[in-house]
N, C-alpha and C positions, 0 to 999 in steps of 0.2 A: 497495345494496351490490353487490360483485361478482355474478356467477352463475358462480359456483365450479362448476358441473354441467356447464355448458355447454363452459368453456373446457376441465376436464378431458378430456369427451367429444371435442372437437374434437384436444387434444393425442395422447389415445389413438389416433384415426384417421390422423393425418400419423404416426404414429410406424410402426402398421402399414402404412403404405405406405413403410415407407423412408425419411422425413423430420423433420428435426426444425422443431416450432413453437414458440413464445415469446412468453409477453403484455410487448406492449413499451408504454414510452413512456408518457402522461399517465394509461394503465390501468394500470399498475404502479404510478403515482406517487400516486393516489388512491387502490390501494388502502393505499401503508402510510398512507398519512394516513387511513384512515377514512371517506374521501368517497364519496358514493352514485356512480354512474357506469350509465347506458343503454348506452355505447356499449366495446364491446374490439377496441382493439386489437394484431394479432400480426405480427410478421416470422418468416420460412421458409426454410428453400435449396432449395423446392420452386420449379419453374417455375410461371408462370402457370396453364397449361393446367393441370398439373396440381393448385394450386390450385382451379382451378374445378372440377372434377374429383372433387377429394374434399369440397367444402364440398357439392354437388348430394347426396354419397352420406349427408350428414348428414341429409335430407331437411330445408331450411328453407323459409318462406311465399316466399322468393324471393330471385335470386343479381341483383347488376348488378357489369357491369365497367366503371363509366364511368369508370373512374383505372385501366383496363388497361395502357393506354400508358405508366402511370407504376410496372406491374410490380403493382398493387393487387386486389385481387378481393373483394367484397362481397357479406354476404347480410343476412338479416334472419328473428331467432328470437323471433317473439312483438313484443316493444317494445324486444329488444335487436338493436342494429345491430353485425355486427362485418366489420373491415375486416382482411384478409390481404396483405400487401406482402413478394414477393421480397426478401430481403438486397439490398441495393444501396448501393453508393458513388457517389461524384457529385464532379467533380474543376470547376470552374470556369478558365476562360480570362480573364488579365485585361483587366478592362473587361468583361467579360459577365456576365448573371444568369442565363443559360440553360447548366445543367451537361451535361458528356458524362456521363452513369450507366453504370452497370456494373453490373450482375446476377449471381446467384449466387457472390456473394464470398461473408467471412465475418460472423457477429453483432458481430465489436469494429468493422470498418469500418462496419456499419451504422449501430449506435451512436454512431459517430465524427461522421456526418455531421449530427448533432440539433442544436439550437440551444441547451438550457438543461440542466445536468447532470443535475437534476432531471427532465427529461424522457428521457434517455439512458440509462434501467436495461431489463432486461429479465426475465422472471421466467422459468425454467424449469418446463415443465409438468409435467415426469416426478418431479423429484426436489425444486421448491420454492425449488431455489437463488436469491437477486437476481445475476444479472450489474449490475456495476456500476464499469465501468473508467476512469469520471472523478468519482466520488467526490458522486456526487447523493442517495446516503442520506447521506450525515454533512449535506452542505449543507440538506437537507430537516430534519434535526434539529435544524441550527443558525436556520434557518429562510431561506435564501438564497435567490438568482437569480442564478446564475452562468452564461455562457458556456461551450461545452466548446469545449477549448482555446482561440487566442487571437481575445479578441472582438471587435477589430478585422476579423479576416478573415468570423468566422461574420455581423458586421451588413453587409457587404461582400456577401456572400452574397444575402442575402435583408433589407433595409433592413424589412421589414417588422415582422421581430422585435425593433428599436426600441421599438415600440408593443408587442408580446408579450409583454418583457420588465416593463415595467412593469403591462398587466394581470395579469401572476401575481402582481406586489407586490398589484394591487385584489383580487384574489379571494382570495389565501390569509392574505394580512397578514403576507407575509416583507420582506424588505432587499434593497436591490442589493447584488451582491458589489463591494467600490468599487473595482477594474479594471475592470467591469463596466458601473458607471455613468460612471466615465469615459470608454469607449470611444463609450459611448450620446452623452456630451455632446459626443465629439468630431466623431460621426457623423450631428449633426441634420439637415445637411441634405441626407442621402443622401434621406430622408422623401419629397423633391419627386418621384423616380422610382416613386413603389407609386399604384397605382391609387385613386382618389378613395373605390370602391366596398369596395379590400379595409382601407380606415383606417377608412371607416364601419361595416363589421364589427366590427372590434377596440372603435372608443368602444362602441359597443350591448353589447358582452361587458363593457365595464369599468364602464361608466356603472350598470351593476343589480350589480356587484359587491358584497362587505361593505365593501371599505374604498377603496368609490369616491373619496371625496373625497383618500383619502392616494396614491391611482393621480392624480388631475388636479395636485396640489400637485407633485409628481416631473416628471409630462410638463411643467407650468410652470417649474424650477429647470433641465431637463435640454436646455433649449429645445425642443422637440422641437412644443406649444401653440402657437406661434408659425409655425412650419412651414404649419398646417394649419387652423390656428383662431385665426388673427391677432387678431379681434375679440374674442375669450377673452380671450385675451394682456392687450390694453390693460386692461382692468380692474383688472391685478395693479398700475399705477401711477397709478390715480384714487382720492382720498381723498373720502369720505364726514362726512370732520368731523374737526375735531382728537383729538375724541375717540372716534373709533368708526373700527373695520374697513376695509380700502380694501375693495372694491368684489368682486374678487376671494375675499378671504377671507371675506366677508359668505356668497359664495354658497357656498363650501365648507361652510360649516355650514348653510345652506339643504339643499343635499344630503345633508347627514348627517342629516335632519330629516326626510326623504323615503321612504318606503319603496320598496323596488327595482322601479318600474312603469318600462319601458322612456321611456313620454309625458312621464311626472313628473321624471322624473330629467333628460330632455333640456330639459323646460320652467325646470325648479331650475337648471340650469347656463348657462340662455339668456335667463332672466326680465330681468336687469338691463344685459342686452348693449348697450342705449342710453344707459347712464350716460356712460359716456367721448365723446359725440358732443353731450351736453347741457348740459353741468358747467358752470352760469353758479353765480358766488361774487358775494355782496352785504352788505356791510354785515357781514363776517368770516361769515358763512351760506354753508353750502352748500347748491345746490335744482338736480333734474334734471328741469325742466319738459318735462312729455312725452317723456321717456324711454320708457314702457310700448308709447307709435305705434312710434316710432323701432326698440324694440326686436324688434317683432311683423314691421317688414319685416325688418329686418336677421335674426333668427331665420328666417326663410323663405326668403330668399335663400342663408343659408349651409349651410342644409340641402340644398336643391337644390343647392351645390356640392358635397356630398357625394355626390351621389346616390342621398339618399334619395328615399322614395317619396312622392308629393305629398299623399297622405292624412295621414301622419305629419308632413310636412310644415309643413301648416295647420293639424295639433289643436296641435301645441308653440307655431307663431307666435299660433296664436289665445291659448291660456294665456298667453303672454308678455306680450303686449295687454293680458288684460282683471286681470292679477294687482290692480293698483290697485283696479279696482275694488272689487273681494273685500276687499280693505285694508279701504276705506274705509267699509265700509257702517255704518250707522248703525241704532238701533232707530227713527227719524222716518222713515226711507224708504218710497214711497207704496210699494201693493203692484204697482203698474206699472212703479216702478223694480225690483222685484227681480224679476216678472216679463223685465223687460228682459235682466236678467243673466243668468237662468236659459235664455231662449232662444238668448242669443248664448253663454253657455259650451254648449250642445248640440254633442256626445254627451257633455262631458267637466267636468261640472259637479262631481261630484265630487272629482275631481282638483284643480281649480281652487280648493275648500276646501283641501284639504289642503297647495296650495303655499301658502296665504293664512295656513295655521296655521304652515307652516316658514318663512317670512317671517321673522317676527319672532326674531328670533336674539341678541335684549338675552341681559346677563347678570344686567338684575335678574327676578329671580321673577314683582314682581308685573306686568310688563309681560307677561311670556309666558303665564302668566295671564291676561291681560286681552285676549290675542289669541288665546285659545284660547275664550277663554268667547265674544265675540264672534263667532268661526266657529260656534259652539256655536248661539246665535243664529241667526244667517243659516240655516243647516241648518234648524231648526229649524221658522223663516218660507218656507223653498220646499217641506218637508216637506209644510207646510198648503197651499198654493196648488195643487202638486200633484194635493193629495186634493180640491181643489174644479173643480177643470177640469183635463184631458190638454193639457200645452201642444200638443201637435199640432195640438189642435184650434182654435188662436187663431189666429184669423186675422180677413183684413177682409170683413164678410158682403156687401160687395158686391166683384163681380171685375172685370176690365178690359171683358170684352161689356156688363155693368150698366153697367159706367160711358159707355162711348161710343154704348150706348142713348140712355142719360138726357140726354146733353148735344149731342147729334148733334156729337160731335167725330170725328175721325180718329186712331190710335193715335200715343203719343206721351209724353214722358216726364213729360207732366202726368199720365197714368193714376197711375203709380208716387208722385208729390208727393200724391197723392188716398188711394189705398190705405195709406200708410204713415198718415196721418194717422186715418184710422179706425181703419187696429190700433193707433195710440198709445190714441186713445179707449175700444179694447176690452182695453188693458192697465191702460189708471188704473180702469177698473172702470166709464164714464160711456156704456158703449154695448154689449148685448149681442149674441152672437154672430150670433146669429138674429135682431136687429131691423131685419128690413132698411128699413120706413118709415122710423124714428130715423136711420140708414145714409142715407137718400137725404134727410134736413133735412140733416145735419152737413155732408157733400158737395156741397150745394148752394151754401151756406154759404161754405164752403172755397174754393170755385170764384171767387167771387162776392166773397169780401176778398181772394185770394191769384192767382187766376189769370185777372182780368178779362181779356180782348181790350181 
């Protein structure tokens, strides 16, 4: 919750210098809703400096000004971060997104300048009052997303609150105001001007939200999916069967199935992105032969259009890949196959369960059921393998110097056709880690049917 000490203490101190503070903005708005919040914060008709000034005389672990230029001044109390920003107005030129500002006006212009009513209150420290002069308690009640004033000019403004607008519908589970939405629908594709990096911010806010999936179904109705995640897109008009979900809403509910892990959530919304590129019909059958390959590049490519970061990148493309598998496993599978799978979902095996349990998205019972008890299973079988060898430690016990010992070869990409086929050998369980004699038959062997000169 708030830190009602803090803010007091800190409104107490601008007050004794002559100034008034004010908790403005998404800290106001979470307090009436009851929402925990880390972070406060306040608008001033103190100058900078003298913000800095009096936050230092609060004694905090430490002050940064790096949104000085934008009038801001920050410090940090323990694990609470609070940010002080000069009153200021911001008038734009058209055709520009870079506003002339103006400091030390008053709190209704600052207010004025916000993007969503709800976010445009501000709370008085001395006397408790909400300032609130475009009506974002009642809309908070009602449960909205409105625009302050006309929302044509504010997504003109800053295109980015497009996407903004819609994750406060994923995080708090309110409505567009329908001027609102309409303005959004009309404004899709301003989207193409925000940076690749500041829209990848906003899905990682939405994507862990509570009502992720009812935030993607909007960005798909509002066009806005389309803008920026084309391949999303198609999904919402590839069918799955005359009688089942298109492709699309399969995976909304896959998401809804997910619990809020930033990986899982991006793997849920990326798993099937190869359907629409696959979709061969036969004999009135639908079948997306190798969709899961399809989808593992396509997921890692459109990530890196984002600019994400290439770690993140490859745990989601890899889950995307290997989800079938996880489908399909069977209780006949050797323990070399799930060994298999267990190394190739490394670090993210887990995870990979649990999209394998939201998969399944039937509405009969006993089907979900039956994909539940199944991952049940599979958990259950790498649980044991586990505890019988550290996969770290699997590997092929002879290495590439053994090998161009043994066969006075030169290096080469026969070494890698040799090594793999021993750690297959030491994942079906037909050769142990440390035999390296047994190691130098099987290799010989191998050489000798597969890679004669």
């Amino acid at each position: 919750m708030l830190d009602e000490a803090l803010a007091e203490r800190l409104g107490r101190l601008f007050r004794e210098n002559g100034y008034q503070l004010y908790l403005v903005g998404g800290s106001v708005r979470d307090e009436l809703l009851g929402r925990a919040t880390h972070d406060l914060d306040f608008t001033t008709d103190a100058p900078t400096a003298e913000t800095r000034r009096i936050l230092e005389a609060a004694r905090p672990h430490g002050v940064f000004a790096i949104g000085e230029k934008f009038g801001t001044i920050g410090a940090t109390f323990g694990d609470v971060v609070v940010e002080i920003t000069t009153f200021r107005s911001e008038r734009y030129e058209p055709g520009s997104r870079k506003p002339e500002v103006r400091y030390g006006q008053s709190l209704e212009e600052d207010l004025s300048r916000r993007d969503f009513t709800i976010n445009a209150m501000a709370r008085d420290l001395v006397t408790g009052a909400i300032i609130d002069p475009f009506g974002g308690k009642s809309d908070l009640e009602a449960g909205l997303v409105r625009a302050v004033g006309e929302p044509m000019v504010r997504f003109a403004e800053d295109p980015l609150r497009l996407l903004r607008a819609v994750r406060f519908v994923a995080q708090l589970g309110f409505a567009l105001d329908p001027s609102t939405r309409a303005a959004i629908a009309r404004s899709a594709s301003a989207l193409r001007q925000v940076s690749r990096e500041r829209i990848f911010e906003e899905m990682n806010r939405l994507l862990v939200a509570p009502h992720a999936a009812r935030g993607l179904r909007l960005l798909a109705e509002l066009g806005l999916l389309d803008e920026f995640l084309p391949e999303v897109g198609e999904m919402r008009h590839t069918t799955q069967g005359k009688r089942s979900k298109d492709v699309f809403e399969h995976t909304l509910r896959v998401i809804e199935r997910t619990p809020p892990d930033l990986i899982l959530r991006w793997a849920a919304l990326l798993h099937d992105i190869g359907k629409p590129r696959t979709i061969v019909q036969t004999d009135n059958e639908i079948h997306f032969p190798g969709h899961e390959h399809v989808g593992e590049r396509l997921s890692e490519e459109l990530l890196l259009r984002l600019r994400a970061d290439a770690n993140l990148a490859k745990r989601v493309s890899r889950l995307a890949g290997l989800h079938m598998r996880a489908n399909q496993y069977e209780d006949e599978w050797s323990d070399g196959a799930v060994r298999r799978l267990m190394r190739d979902a490394v670090p993210d095996l887990e995870l990979l369960l649990k999209l394998s349990t939201a998969d399944v998205t039937s509405y009969k019972a006993a089907k979900v059921e039956a994909a539940v008890d199944r991952v049940r299973r599979l958990r259950e079988r790498t649980q044991k393998l586990e505890e019988e060898a550290s996969l770290e430690e699997i590997r092929s016990p002879l290495n590439g110097d053994d090998l161009m010992a043994m066969f006075t070869r030169s290096p080469g990409p026969w070494i890698r056709d040799v090594k793999d086929y021993l750690l297959d050998q030491v994942l079906e369980g037909n050769l142990a880690i440390g035999d390296r004699e047994r190691a130098e038959q099987l290799a010989r062997q191998f050489v000798r049917e597969h890679l004669a000169a």
